[in-house]
C-alpha positions in Angstrom: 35.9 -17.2 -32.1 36.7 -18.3 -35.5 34.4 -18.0 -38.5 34.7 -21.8 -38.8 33.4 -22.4 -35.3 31.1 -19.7 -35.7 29.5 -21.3 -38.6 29.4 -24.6 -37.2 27.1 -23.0 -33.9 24.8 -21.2 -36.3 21.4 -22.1 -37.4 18.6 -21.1 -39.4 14.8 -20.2 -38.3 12.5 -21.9 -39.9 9.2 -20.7 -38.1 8.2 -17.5 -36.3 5.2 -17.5 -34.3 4.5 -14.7 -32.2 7.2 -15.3 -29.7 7.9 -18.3 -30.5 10.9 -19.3 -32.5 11.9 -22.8 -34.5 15.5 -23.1 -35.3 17.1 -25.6 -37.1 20.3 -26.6 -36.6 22.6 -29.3 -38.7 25.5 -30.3 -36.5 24.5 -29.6 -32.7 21.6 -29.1 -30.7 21.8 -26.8 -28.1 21.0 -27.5 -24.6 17.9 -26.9 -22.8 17.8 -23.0 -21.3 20.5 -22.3 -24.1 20.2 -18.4 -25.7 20.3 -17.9 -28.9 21.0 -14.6 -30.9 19.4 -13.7 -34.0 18.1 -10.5 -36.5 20.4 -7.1 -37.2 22.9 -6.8 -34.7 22.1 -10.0 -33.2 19.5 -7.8 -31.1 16.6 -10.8 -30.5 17.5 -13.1 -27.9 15.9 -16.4 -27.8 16.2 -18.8 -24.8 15.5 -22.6 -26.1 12.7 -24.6 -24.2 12.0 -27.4 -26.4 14.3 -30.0 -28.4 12.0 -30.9 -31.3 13.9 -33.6 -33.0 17.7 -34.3 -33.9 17.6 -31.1 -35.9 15.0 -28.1 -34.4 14.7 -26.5 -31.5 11.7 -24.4 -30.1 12.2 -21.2 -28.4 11.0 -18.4 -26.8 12.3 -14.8 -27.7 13.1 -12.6 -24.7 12.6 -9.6 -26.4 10.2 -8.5 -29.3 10.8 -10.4 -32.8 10.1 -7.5 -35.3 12.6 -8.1 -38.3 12.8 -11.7 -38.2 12.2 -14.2 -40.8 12.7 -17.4 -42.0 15.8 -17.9 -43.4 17.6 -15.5 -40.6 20.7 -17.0 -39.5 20.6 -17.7 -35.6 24.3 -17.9 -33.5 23.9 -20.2 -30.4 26.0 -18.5 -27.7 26.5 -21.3 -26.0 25.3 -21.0 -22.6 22.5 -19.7 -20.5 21.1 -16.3 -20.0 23.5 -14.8 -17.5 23.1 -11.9 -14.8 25.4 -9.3 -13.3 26.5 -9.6 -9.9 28.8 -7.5 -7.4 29.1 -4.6 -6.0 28.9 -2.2 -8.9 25.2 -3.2 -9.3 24.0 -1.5 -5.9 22.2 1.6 -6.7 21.7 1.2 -10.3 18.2 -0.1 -12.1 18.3 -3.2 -14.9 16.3 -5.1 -17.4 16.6 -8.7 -17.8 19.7 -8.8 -19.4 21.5 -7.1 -17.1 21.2 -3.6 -19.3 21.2 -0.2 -17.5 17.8 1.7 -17.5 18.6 4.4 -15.4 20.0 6.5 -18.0 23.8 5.9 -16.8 26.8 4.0 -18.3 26.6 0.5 -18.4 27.6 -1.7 -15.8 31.2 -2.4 -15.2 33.1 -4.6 -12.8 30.7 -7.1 -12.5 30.5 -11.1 -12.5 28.2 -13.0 -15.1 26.2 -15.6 -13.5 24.1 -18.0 -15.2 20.1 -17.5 -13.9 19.4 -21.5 -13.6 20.6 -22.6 -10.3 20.1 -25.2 -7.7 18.4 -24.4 -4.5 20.8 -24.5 -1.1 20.9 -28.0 -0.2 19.7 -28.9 2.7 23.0 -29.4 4.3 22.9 -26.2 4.1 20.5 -24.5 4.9 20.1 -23.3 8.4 17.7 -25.5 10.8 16.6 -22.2 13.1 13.5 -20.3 13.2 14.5 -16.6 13.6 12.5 -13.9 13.9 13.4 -10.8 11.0 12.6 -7.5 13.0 11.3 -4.8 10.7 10.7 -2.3 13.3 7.1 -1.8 12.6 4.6 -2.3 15.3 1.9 -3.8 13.6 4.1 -6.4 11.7 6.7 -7.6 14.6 3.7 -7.7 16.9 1.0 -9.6 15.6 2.8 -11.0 12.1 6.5 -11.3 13.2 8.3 -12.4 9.8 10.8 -15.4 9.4 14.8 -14.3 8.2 14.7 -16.7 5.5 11.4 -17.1 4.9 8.2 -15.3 2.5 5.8 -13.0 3.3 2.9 -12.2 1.1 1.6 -8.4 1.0 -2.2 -8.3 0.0 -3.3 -5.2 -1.0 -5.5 -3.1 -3.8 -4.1 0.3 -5.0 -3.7 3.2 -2.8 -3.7 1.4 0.2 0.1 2.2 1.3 1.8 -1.3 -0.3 4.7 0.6 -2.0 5.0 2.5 1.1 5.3 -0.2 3.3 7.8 -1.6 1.3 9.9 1.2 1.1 9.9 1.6 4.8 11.1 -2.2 5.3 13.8 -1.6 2.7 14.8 1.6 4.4 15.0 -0.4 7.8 16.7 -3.1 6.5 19.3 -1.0 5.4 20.0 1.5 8.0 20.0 -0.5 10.6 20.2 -4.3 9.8 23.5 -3.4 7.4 21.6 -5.4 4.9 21.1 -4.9 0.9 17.5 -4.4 -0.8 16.7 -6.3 -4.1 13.5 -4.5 -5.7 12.2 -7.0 -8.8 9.3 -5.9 -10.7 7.3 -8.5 -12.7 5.1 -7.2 -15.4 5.6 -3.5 -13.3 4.2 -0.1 -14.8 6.9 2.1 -15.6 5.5 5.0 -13.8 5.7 2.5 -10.7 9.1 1.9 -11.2 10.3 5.4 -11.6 8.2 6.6 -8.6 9.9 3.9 -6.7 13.6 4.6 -8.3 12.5 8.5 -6.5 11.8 7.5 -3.5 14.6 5.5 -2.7 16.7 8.1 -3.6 15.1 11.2 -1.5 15.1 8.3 1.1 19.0 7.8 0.9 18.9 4.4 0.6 19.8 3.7 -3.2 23.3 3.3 -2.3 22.7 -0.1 -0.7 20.2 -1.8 -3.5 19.3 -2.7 -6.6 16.3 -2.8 -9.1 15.6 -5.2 -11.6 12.4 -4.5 -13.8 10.8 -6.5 -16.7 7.9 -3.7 -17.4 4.3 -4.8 -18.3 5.3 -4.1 -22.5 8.0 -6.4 -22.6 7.7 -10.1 -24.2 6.0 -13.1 -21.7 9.6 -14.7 -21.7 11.3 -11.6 -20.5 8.8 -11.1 -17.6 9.1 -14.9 -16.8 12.7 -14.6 -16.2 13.6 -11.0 -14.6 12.2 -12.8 -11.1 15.5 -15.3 -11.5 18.0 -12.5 -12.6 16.6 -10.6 -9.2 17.2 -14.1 -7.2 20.6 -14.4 -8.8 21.7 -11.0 -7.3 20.3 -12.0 -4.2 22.0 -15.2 -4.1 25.8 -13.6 -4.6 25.2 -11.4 -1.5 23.8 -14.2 0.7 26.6 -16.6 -0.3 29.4 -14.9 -1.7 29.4 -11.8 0.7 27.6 -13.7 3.4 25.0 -10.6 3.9 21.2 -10.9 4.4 19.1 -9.9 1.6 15.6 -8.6 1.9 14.2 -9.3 -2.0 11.0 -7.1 -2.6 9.1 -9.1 -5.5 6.0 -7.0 -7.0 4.3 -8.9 -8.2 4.4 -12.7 -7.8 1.0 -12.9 -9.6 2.7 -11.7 -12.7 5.3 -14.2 -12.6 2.9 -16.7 -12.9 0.7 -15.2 -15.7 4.0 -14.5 -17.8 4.8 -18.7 -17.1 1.2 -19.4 -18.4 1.5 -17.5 -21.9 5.1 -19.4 -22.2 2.7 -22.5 -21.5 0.4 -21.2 -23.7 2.6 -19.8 -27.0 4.6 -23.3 -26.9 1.4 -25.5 -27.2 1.1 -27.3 -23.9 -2.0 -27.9 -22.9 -3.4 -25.8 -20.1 -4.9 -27.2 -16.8 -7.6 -26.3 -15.0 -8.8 -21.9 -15.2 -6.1 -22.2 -18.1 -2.9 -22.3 -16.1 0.0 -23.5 -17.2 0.0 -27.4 -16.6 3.7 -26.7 -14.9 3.1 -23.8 -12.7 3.7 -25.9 -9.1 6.7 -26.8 -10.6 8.1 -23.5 -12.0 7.1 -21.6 -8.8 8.2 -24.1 -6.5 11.6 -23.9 -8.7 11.5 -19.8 -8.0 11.0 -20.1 -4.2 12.8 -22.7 -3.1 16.3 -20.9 -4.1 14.7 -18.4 -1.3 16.3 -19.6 2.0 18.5 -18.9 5.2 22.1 -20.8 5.1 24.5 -20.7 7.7 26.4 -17.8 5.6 23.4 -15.5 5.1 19.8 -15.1 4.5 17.4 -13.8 1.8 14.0 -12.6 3.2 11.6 -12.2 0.6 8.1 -10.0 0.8 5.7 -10.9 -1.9 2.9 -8.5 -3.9 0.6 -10.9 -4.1 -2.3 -10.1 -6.4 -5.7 -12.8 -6.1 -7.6 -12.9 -9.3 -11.1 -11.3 -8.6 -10.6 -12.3 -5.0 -10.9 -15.8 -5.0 -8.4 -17.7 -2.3 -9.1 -20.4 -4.1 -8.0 -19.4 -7.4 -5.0 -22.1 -8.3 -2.4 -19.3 -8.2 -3.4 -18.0 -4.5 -3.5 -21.5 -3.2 0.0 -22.6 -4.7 1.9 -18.8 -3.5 -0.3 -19.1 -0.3 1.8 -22.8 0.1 5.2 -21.0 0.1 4.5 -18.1 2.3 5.6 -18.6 6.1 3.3 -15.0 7.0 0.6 -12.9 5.2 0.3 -9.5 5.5 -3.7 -7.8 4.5 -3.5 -4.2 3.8 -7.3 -3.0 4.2 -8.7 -0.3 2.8 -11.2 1.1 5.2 -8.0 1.4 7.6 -6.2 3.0 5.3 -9.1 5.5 4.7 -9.5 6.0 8.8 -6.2 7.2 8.7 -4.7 4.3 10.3 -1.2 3.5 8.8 0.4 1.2 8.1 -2.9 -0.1 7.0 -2.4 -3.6 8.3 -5.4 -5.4 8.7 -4.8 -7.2 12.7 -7.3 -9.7 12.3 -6.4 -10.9 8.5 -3.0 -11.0 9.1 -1.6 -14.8 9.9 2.0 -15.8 10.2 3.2 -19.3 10.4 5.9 -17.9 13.3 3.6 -16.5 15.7 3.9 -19.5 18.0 5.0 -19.8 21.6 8.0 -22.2 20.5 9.5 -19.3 18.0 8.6 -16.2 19.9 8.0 -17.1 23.2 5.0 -17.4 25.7 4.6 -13.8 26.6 4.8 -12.9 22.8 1.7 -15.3 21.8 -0.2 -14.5 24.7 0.0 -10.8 24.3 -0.7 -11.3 20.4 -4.0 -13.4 20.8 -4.7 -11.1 23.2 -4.5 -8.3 21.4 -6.2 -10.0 18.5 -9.1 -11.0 20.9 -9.6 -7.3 22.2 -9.9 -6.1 18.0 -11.9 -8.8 17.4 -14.8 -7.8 20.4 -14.8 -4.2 19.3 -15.2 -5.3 16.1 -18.2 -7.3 17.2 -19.6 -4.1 19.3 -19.0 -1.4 16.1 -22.6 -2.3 14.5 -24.0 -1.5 18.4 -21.9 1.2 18.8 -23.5 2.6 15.5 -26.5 1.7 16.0 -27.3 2.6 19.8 -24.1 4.5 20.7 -21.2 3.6 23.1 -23.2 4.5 26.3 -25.6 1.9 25.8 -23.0 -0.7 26.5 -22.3 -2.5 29.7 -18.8 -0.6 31.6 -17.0 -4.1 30.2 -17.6 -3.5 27.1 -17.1 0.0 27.1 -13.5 -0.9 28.3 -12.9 -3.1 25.6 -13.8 -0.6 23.4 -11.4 1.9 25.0 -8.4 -1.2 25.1 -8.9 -1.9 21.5 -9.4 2.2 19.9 -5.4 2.7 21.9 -4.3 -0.6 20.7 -5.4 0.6 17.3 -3.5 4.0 17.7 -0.3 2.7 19.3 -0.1 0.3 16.6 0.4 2.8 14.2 3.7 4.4 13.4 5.3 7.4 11.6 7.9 6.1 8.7 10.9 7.6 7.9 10.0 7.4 4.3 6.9 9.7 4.9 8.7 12.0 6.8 8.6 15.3 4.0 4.8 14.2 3.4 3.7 14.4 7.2 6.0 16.2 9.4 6.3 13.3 11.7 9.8 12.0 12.7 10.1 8.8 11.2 10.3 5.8 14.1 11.8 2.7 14.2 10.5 0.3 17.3 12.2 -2.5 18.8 10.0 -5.8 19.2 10.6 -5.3 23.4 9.4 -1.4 23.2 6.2 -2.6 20.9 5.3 -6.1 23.3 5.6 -3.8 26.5 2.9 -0.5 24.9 0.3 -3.4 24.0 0.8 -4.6 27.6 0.6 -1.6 29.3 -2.4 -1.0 27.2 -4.3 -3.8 27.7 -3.6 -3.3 31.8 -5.4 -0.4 30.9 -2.5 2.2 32.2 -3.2 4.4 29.4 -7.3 4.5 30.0 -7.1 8.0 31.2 -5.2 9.5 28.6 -6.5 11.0 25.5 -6.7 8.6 22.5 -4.7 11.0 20.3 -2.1 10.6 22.6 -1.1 7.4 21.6 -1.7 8.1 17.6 1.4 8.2 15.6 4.0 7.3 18.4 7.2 5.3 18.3 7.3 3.8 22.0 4.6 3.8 24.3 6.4 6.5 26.5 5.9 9.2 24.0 2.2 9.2 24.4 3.1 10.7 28.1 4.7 13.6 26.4 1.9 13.9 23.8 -1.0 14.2 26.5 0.7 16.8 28.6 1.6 19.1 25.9 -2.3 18.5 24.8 -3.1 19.5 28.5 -0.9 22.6 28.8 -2.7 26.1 28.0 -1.8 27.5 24.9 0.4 30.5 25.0 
């Protein structure tokens, strides 16, 4: 570029606030979503939100604005804020502007796409309502997820979330020939690196990617990493015609970055001091999550829910998106019961006997009704013991204490943690142990037996070699 051209882009700042950043400008106003450079080295990036008049613009710096002042010339580059997509980005970990934090060279070979895109069109997108198998019991049984679709993942710390999602991304890429995107919004870095670990000792680095805007990082920067993520996502579904499975942690955080943007810009908020635009912004973020006839991105959500209230505004506009929920409970998770899926919290929008067929519903209510009594009996059960109950209910007891064994599962990812062979489960090998269970085929075999199985055949194995003399 020449330095006559170059002069004729610049500007000048004429307010810092925080974050926020007013440029003036004499000749041109740059677009909406523009990025600007400014300070030593042209090291602060500023992406423009607001045209003020015929001469300022209002921005909001991506990164911190230590350094700047008014006075400081500002270069408008003259398009959007752009992220690397291709091949070369599997196994590697980014920021926000495509930088690489995981202390190797800098990416290479790779295509610069702008973040701001249009959703698939509806011409476009595909019209069926498939099923995405994650070979986990729990999940494919009772909370079958849509290819294409959102899942929310409720849970507190400690209660096996990361776990869970490792396993999925380790199942979607061994056997679904699939790619992972991992984006973490407003993420500790001790999470991130834990994660980056994992994957590796797991083997499955090779086939994603990682894009982190940590918890330290500017509002702005944490407000866009979800769309850099997406973008990646997007050149594998379209351009490669792959499915995607995009791990987002956490959507919560997406949405509290979006309301101090609100805030630092001067809109006024709306109600519990939300940004007045956040339907708008997170419909924006979602939407661009779809199946088309080339591919599909399947997305599963973090969600956290401020002080536990459904109703908070942010639970009831993700809760409108997601197509299944997923309830990690914590008094599972401390029976030893993992994946700590929570049966009777757990909804999905495809558990219906036009998407997964009759036998599939009935077995799944079925199931659900059978938790659901023992549930009912436990405060008996505590309270007068099991042999006070009627032979009924003592059955249903039995049913539901397999059920809740079978449904839980070994994962590969655990494997060096607790010596069992990881399992994956097909959705036919899971609906025919539940059956077998409920016909009560399994009443005579220990309940251990059926703890930490893949298939429902393995629990033959398990009771004889409990039965055999030792030695």
């Amino acid at each position: 570029m020449s330095t006559a051209s170059r002069l004729a882009k610049a500007g000048v700042v004429v307010a810092v606030r925080g974050s926020v950043v007013d440029v003036r400008f004499e000749d041109h106003l740059p677009p909406i979503y523009s990025v600007l450079r400014a300070g030593p080295d042209r090291q602060i990036v500023i992406e423009v939100l607001a045209q003020q008049d015929a001469h300022h613009v209002r921005g909001i710096a991506l990164t911190p604005t230590q350094g700047l002042a008014r006075g400081s010339p500002v270069e408008n580059t003259g398009g959007p804020l752009k992220a690397p997509v291709g091949k070369s980005v599997l196994s590697r970990m980014v920021d926000v502007f495509g930088n690489a934090i995981d202390r190797k060279a800098a990416l290479s070979e790779v295509e610069w796409r702008s973040v701001h895109r249009a959703p698939p069109s509806l011409m476009h997108r595909s019209t069926k309502s498939e099923i995405f198998e994650t070979g986990i019991k729990v999940i494919d049984v009772l909370a079958p997820l849509e290819r294409g679709g959102k899942a929310g993942l409720f849970g507190g710390a400690g209660v096996g979330k990361t776990v869970l999602l490792t396993e999925m991304i380790h199942n979607m890429i061994g056997h679904n020939a699939g790619i992972s995107i991992f984006c973490g919004i407003g993420e500790r870095c001790r999470e991130g690196e834990e994660l980056y670990d994992a994957m590796k000792d797991a083997g499955v680095l090779q086939n994603m990617a990682m894009v982190f805007g940590q918890m330290n990082e500017p509002p702005g920067a944490r407000f866009r990493v979800g769309h850099v993520a997406l973008t990646m996502a997007e050149y594998y579904r379209d351009d490669e015609h792959r499915d995607v499975l995009l791990l987002v942690d956490n959507i919560f955080r997406f949405i509290q970055a979006g309301m101090e943007v609100s805030g630092l810009m001067g809109q006024m908020p709306s109600r519990l001091g939300y940004q007045p635009t956040m339907g708008t912004e997170l419909s924006g973020f979602e939407e661009r999550i779809a199946n088309t006839d080339t591919g599909a991105i399947t997305s599963i959500q973090a969600v956290y829910v401020p002080a536990d209230d459904f109703t908070d505004p942010a639970a009831v506009h993700t809760f409108s998106h997601l197509s299944a929920s997923i309830v990690l409970s914590r008094k599972r998770a401390s029976e030893g019961l993992f994946p700590a899926v929570d049966p009777l919290q757990s909804r999905s929008k495809m558990a219906t006997p036009g998407v997964v067929g009759e036998r599939h519903y009935s077995l799944a209510q079925e199931v659900r009704r059978t938790l659901a009594q023992y549930d009912e009996l436990k405060d008996i059960i505590a309270m007068l013991g099991l042999e006070q109950l009627s032979p009924a209910d003592r059955n249903i007891v039995a049913r539901a204490r397999r059920l809740e064994r079978f449904l839980t599962q070994p994962f590969f990812t655990t494997e060096q943690f607790t010596g069992h062979k990881g399992k994956l489960v097909s959705l036919e090998d899971a609906l025919s142990g539940c059956e077998r269970i409920l016909r009560d085929e399994f009443k005579d075999f220990p309940e251990s037996a059926l703890y930490m199985i893949g298939a429902i055949d393995e629990a033959r194995t398990n009771s004889q070699s409990e039965l055999e003399p030792a030695g």
